[in-house]
N, C-alpha and C positions, 0 to 999 in steps of 0.2 A: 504493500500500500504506500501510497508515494504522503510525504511529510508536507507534501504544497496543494493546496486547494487545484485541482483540475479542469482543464479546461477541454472540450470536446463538442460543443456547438456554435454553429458562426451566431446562435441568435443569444450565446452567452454577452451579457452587458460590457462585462469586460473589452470582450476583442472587439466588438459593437464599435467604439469609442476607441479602440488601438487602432482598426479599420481607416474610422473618420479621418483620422489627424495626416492622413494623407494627401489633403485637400486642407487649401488654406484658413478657408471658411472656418471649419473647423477646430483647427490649430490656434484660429485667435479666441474665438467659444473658450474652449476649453485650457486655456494658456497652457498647452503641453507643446512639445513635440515628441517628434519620433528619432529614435538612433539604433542603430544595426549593427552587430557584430561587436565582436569580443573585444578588438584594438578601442577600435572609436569608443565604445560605451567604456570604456578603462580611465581613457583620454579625458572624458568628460567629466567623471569621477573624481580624478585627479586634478582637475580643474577647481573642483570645489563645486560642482551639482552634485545634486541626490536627484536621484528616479524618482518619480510618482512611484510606477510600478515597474516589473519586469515579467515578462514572458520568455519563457525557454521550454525547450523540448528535453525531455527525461536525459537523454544520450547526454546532451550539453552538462545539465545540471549534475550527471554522475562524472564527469571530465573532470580533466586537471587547471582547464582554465576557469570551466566552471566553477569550480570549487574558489578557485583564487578570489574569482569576481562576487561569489556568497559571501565572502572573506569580508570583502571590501565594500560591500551595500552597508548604506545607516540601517538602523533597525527599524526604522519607522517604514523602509520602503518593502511592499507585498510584493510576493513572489509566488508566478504560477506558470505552476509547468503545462503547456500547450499542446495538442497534439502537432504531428509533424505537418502534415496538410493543412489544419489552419495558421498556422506559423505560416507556413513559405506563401500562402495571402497575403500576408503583411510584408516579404520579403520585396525590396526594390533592386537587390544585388542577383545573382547571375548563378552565385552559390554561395546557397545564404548557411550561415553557420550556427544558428539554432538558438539564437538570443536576439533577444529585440526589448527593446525598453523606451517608456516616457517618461521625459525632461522636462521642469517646467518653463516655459519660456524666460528670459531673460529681462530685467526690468530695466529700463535704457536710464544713462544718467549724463544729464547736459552737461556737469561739470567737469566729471571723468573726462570729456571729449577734450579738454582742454590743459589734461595735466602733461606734467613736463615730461619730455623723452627725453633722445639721444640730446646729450649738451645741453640738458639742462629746458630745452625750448620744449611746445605746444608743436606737433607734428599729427596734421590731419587732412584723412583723406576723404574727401568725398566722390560720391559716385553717379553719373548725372542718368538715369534710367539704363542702369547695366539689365541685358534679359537671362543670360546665358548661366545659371547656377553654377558649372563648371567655373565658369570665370571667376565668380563672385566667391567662391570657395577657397581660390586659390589666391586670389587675393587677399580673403582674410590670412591666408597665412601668411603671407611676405608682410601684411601692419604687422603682425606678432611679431618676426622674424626683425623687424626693423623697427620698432617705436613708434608705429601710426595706431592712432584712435580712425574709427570709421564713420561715415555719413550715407546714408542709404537716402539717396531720393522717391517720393514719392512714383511710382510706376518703376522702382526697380524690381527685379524676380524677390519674390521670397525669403526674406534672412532663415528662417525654417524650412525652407522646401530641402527634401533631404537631401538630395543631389550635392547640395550647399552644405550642409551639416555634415555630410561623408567625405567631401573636396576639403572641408577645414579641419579636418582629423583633431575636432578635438580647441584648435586654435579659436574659436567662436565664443569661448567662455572666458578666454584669458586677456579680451582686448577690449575696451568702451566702443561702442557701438551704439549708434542709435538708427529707428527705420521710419517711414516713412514720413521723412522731413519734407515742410517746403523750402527746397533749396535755396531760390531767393533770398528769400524769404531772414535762414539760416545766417549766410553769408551776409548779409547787409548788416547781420547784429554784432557779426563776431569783434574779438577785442581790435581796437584802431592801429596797433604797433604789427598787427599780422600780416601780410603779403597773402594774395590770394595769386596763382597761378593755374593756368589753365593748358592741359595738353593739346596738341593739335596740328600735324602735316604740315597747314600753312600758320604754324606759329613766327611771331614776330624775331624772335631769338632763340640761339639753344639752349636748351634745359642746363647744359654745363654752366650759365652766366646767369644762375638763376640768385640772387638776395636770399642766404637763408641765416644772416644777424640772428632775427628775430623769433626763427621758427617760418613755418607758413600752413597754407590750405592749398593743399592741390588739388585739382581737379579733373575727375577723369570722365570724359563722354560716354554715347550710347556707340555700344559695337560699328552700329552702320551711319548713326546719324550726329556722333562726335554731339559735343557740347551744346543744348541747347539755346536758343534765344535769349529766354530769360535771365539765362543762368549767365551767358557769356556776353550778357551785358553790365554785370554785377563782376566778374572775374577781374579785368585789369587784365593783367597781362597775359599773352599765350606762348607756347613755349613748344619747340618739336626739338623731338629725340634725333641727333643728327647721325645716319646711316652711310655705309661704304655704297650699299647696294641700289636697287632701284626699284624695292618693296615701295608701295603708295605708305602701307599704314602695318602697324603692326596691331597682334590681337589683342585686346583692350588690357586682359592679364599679363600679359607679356611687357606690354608701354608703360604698365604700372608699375610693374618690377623694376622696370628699368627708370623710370624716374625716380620711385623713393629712393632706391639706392642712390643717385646721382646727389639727390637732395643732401642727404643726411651724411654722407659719405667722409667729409671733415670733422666730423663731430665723432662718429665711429673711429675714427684714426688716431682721435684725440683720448676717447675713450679704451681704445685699445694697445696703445704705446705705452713702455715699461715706465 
């Protein structure tokens, strides 16, 4: 007899509401999301969330990683083991490894956006209607990787959509974040000593000549449609990545990587020297 309350029908309430939170809608109802697999859901743990709850399959829960991850749940968070067919319903990956858990969402905080990174500055990115979850994933990990806070414009993908949550392995709990902002809006408030900078093919200068004194706000476009109107008449300056080749544009995660590093780059050197 298994020690975890079981699960065995799709019309159980439980997986009902694990189902849902695969759709946005849902996800903000119920302030959870969803996370997959044994790395990630570790990742997130160690970030300092606790599960709602967790669902696994017998196999999983009698394993060695299973066990680790029993180890490591608060007590407060319920644990139930799943049959294996309705488990891989919930599965978004390809081979799903027999654990699945909800998080609760994340509570955004304006000020965090603004604390000091690398050299001591405010280092913040914003993102002007990014669609593509892969992107937006992997971009959370380079803020991590480099001392940006984030800005999600209104009509960007999903901070939640799992796509996003499995690309940030984890890196999504460990950096200030806020979502659907009016960019404008945002920018017109920020402190008066900041630089705003704006990426872009036909920017006015290279991103190597960019003021970063003070810290700044970069700014990164939509995949196909770069920076909008609104937004890139509040920017100030624009700035391209200067190329050997004769690529038009690089992909939005790519452009972004390579700007913050570019940005913060002195300040790193400075922090990393004996």
């Amino acid at each position: 007899m298994s020690r975890w309350p079981v699960i065995t029908s799709p019309e159980n309430r439980i997986f009902k509401l694990a189902k849902s939170l695969a759709k946005v809608k849902f996800r903000r109802q119920a302030r959870l999301f969803p996370a997959e697999g044994f790395q990630l859901i570790t990742e997130l743990i160690n970030a300092g969330l606790q599960p709602e709850f967790v669902l696994a399959s017998a196999a999983f829960l009698e394993s060695k990683n299973g066990q680790q991850l029993l180890w490591q749940l608060p007590k407060r968070t319920s644990v139930y083991e799943i049959e294996p067919t309705l488990l891989n319903k919930l599965a978004e990956t390809v081979t799903p490894q027999g654990i699945w858990a909800a998080f609760p969402i994340i509570p955004s905080n304006q000020e965090a956006i603004w604390a000091a990174g690398p050299g001591s500055k405010p280092w913040v990115l914003c993102l002007d209607k990014i669609q593509d979850p892969g992107n937006l994933g992997t971009i959370i990990r380079t803020c991590s990787a480099f001392g940006f806070s984030l800005v999600l414009s209104q009509g960007c993908v999903d901070l939640y959509n799992p796509k996003v949550v499995r690309a940030s392995m984890g890196e999504i709990a460990k950096i200030a974040i806020m979502t659907d902002v009016d960019l404008p809006e945002f920018l017109a408030q920020k402190p008066a000593d900041i630089p705003i900078y704006a990426t872009s093919p036909q920017g006015e200068s290279s991103i190597v000549e960019a003021d970063t004194t003070s810290g700044c706000v970069l700014v990164v476009g939509n995949e196909a449609q770069g920076v909008s109107d609104p937004v890139a008449e509040i920017t100030g300056r624009t700035f391209f990545i200067p190329m050997y080749g004769s690529v038009e544009s690089l992909n939005a995660a790519v452009a972004a990587a390579i700007a913050i590093y570019e940005l913060v780059r002195f300040d790193l050197s400075g922090m990393l020297s004996p």
